[in-house]
N, C-alpha and C positions, 0 to 999 in steps of 0.2 A: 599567586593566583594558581589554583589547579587546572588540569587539563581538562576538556571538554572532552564527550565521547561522540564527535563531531555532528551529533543532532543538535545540540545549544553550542550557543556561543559565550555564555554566561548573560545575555539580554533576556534573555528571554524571549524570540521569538520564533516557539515551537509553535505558537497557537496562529501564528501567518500561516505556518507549512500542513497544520493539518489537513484541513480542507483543501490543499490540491491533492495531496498523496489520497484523501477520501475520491475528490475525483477522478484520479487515475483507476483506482478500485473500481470506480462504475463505470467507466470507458472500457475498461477490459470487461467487464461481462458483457457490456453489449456486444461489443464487438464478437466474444462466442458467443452468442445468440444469435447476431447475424450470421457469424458462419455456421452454426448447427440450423438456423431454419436454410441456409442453401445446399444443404446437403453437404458442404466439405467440413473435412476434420484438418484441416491443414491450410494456411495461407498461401494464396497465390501470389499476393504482393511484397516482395522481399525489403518494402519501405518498413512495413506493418509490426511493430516492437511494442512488448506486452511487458513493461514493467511492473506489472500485477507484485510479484513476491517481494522486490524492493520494497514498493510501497506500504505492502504489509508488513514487512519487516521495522521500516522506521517508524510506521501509527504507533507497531506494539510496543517499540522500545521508548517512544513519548510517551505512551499510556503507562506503563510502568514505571520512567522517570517520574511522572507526576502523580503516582499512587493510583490511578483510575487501573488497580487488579483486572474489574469486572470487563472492560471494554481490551483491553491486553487481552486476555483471554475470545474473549469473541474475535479480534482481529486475529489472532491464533487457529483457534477452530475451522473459520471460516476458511482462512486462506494459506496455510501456511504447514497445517498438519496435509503429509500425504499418502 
């Protein structure tokens, strides 16, 4: 058996983890949009952890394990180029 590049497991269940890592994506812009309509650029609450780029990092590298280029690229673009 080969090794995994710890996004599978060989089961196959990336398409569970999508969709939270897509959630986390939308929880951080809200969250900077709450904080840019209050006027701060900066968090006040040292609980407040923005794994935005993780997330983007494992979509893109599911999106390109399973051949979806186009979408890899957009999670690219979107999040990850700075």
């Amino acid at each position: 058996m080969g090794r995994g590049n710890g996004l599978t497991d060989g089961v196959g269940l990336t398409h569970l983890a999508t969709p939270y890592y897509e959630k986390a994506l939308q929880l951080s812009e809200l969250n900077s949009n709450r904080m840019t309509s209050n006027g701060s650029s900066s968090r006040t609450d040292g609980n407040d952890q923005d794994f935005a780029r993780e997330a983007a990092y494992n979509l893109q590298s599911i999106y390109s394990a399973s051949g979806n280029a186009e979408m890899a690229r957009k999670v690219t673009a979107e999040y990850l180029v700075i």
